[in-house]
C-alpha positions, 0 to 999 in steps of 0.5 A: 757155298753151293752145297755140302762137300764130299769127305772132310770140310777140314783134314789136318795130318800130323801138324807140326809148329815150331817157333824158333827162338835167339839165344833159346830154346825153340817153342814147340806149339804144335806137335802132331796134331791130327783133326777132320771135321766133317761137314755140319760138324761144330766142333770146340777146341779147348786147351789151356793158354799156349796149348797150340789152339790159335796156332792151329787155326792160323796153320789152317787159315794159311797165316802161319806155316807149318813146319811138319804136316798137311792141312786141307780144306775142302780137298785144297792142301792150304800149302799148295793151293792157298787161294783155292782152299781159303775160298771154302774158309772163313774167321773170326780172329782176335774179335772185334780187331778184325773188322773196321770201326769207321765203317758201318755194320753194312760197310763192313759186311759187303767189302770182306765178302767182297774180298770174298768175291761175292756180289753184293747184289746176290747176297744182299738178302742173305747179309741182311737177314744175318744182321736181322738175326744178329740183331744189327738191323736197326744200328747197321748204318751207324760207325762201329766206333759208336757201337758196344763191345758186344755188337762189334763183336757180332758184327765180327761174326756176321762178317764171316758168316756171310761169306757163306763158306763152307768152314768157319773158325771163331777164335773167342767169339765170345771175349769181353762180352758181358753175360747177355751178350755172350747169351745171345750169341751163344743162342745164335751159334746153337741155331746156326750149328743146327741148320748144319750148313757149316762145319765150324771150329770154336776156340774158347776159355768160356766152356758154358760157350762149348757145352751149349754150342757144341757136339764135339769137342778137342782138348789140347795139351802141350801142342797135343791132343788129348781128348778127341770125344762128344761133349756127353761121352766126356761127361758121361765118363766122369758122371758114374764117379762123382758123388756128394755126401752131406752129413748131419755133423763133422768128420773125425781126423781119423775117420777123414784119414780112412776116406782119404785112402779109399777116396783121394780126390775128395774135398770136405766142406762145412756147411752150418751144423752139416758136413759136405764131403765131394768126391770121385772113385775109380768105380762105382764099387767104391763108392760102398766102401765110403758108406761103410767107413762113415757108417763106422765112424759114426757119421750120420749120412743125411744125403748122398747123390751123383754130382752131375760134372759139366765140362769145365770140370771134366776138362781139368780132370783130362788136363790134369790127369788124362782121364779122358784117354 
């Protein structure tokens, strides 16, 4: 990687997948899917199972063919000039599969960035300061055979790294790692991402992995797009309709048939001698009427506050209800 490129690390226009089937009808993965990332951008890319995600990664990786629509790295079209275009593009796919567990962490490291074309007498410094930060060093000479789930899954990560391309795609870097690990890699991801060297795409389930690490992120619906925003605007958006009420005793049927009208997306939990009532309003002006229909029905109000969505929240509300559009 000698500098920053000019225009999108990664231009995706009006990509189509479509999986043809015997005997059925044919699995339409990806349907029109447009996507730039910029350079220094890490962008998350969220969807539920089947919603196109790992496909649109090996579409960009030259793995899978597209059947509609044009991908280009670096201004390489991926189609046309594949060897051209994946010099600028590294991956991490399918975690620890993608790497050789009789070899060492080392071993590893400098045979694919020799496939990469890269010296090891160059970069040598640089892959060892990755396996320092990593947290490799001091087992870097022993067989990945030996090693945890998680530091096979770093090494993974530093295998695609040190390639030192200018995009790089992590499929569920973060799968089958127990807590710790996951933490620690989550810490290394902030801090590569905010060197801003790289523009990196971030597949995962795990949306702490998201919050924490990205700035972006894409939510995939169906093979399609359906959410193109900042983390903090998609929080933002559901931030001023979310509320909590406790209340000092229960709710009425009745008076729990008057909320339901003007709140239908609300929950009702007893908590003790207390009554907790979560719900969200299409307006902050709402959110009056709900005082008033418990202050008429006789409920003491002990408390009230904004609930603060994260993103697993605001991801199942776009999902399931195209909020976010």
């Amino acid at each position: 990687m000698t500098g920053l490129p000019e225009g999108p690390v990664l231009s995706v226009k009006g990509l189509v997948k479509i999986f043809p089937r015997r005997k059925k009808a044919a699995v339409r993965a990806v349907q029109g899917v447009n996507l730039e990332l910029q350079p220094g951008e890490i962008v998350g890319l969220l969807g539920p199972n089947g919603a196109g995600k790992t496909t649109i990664i090996k579409c960009a990786l030259g793995l899978v063919r597209p059947t509609a629509g044009d991908i280009s790295i670096c201004g390489h079209n991926v189609g046309t000039h594949h060897g051209q275009a994946i010099q600028h593009a590294s991956a991490v796919l399918e975690g620890a599969r993608n790497i050789y567990w009789r070899m060492t962490a080392r071993e590893n490291v400098r045979f694919f960035s020799g496939l990469h074309g890269l010296d090891h007498r160059v970069h040598r410094d640089y892959w060892e300061s990755l396996l320092e930060r990593f947290g490799l060093a001091d087992r870097a000479n022993e067989p990945l055979v030996n090693l945890s789930t998680g530091m096979k899954q770093k090494v993974a990560v530093v295998c695609a790294l040190a390639k030192r391309t200018e995009l790089v795609f992590l499929d569920e870097p973060t799968l089958g790692l127990d807590v710790e690990t996951s933490h620690e890699l989550r810490g290394i991801l902030r801090e590569i991402a905010a060197e801003g060297h790289r523009a990196i795409v971030l597949s995962s389930h795990d949306m702490d992995v998201i919050q924490d690490v990205c700035r972006r992120v894409v939510i995939l619906k169906e093979g399609q797009v359906v959410a193109d925003d900042t983390v903090e605007n998609l929080l933002a958006l559901f931030r001023t309709r979310a509320y909590r009420i406790v209340l000092s005793d229960g709710l009425s049927a009745e008076l729990a048939g008057r909320l339901a009208a003007v709140a239908p997306n609300h929950s009702i939990e007893r908590l003790g001698n207390q009554t907790q009532l979560t719900f969200t309003l299409p307006s902050a002006a709402g959110l009056y009427a709900v005082i008033d229909i418990v202050r008429q029905g006789g409920a003491v109000l002990e408390t009230i506050t904004q609930k603060e969505p994260d993103l697993e929240e605001a991801f199942l509300r776009v999902i399931k209800g195209g909020d976010a559009a």
